[in-house]
N, C-alpha and C positions, 0 to 999 in steps of 0.2 A: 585495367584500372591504373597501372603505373604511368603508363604516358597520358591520361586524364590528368593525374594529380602531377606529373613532370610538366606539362603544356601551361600551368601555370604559374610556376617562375620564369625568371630569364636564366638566370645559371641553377646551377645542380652539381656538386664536390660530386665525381665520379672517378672514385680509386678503386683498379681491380684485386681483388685478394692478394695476389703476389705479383712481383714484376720480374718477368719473365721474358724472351724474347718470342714473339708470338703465342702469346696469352691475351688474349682480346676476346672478349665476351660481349655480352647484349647491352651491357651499361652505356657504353656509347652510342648503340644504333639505340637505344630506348630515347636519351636526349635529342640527337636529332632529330630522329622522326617526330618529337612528339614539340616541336619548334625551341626548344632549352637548349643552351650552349654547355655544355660538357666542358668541366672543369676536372681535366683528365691526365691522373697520374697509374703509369702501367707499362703495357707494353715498351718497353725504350724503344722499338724500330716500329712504331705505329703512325709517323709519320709518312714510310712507307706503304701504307697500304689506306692510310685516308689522310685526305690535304688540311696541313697544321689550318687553316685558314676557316674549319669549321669546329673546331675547339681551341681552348686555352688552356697550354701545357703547362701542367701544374713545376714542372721542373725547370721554368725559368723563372722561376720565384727563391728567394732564400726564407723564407718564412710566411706563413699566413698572414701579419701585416701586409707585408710588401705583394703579395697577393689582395685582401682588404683594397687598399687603396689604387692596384689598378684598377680594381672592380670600379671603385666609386666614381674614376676620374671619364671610364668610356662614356663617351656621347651617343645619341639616338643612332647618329649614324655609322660609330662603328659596333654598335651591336647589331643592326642591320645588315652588314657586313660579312659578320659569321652566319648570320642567321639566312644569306643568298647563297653562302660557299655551303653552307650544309644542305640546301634545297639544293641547287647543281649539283654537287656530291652525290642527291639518294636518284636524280635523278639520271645519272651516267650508269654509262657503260662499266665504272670502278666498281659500283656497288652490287652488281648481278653476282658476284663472288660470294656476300655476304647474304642472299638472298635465303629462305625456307628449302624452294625449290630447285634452286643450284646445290646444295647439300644433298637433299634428296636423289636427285641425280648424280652426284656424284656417287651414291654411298651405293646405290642401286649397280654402278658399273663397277667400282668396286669388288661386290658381289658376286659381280656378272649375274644379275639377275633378269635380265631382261632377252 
């Protein structure tokens, strides 16, 4: 139901509890996947591990104004933009990391349960 009701905005304020250095949770893959551009304040090395090109980091803003009015000023085409880098994004090779099933696998060897 979240990315239902995410798929119909264009952006979505997506701040994780704390900002930590690899603290990344669903909040992001919810936006993308769900075609919403993730307006994303968190992880400080999370451009590391997904390309700035499919969110808008909340941390080059000084204030919600000046955040506001970038919002207002993108055109069709660069919301389209983010909205290509986050389709390539889910659909590479980067994102198998973030997957249900690479977790599971992992946590399985892990274990060494298999």
């Amino acid at each position: 139901a979240k990315r239902a009701v995410l798929s119909r905005y264009r952006f979505a304020i997506c701040f994780e509890n704390t900002v930590f250095p690899g603290y990344l949770t669903e909040k992001l893959f919810d936006c993308l996947l769900a075609g919403c551009i993730p307006i994303y304040w968190g992880d400080p090395a999370v451009s590391e591990q997904i390309p700035p090109a499919c969110y808008i980091d909340y941390r080059r803003f000084g204030d919600l104004a000046e955040l506001e009015r970038y919002l207002q000023q993108l055109g069709p085409g660069e919301v389209g933009d983010y909205l290509v880098a986050a389709a390539d994004f889910l659909a590479s090779a980067a994102y198998t990391p973030f997957l249900a099933d690479t977790f599971a696998a992992e946590l399985l060897d892990a274990v060494d349960c298999r």
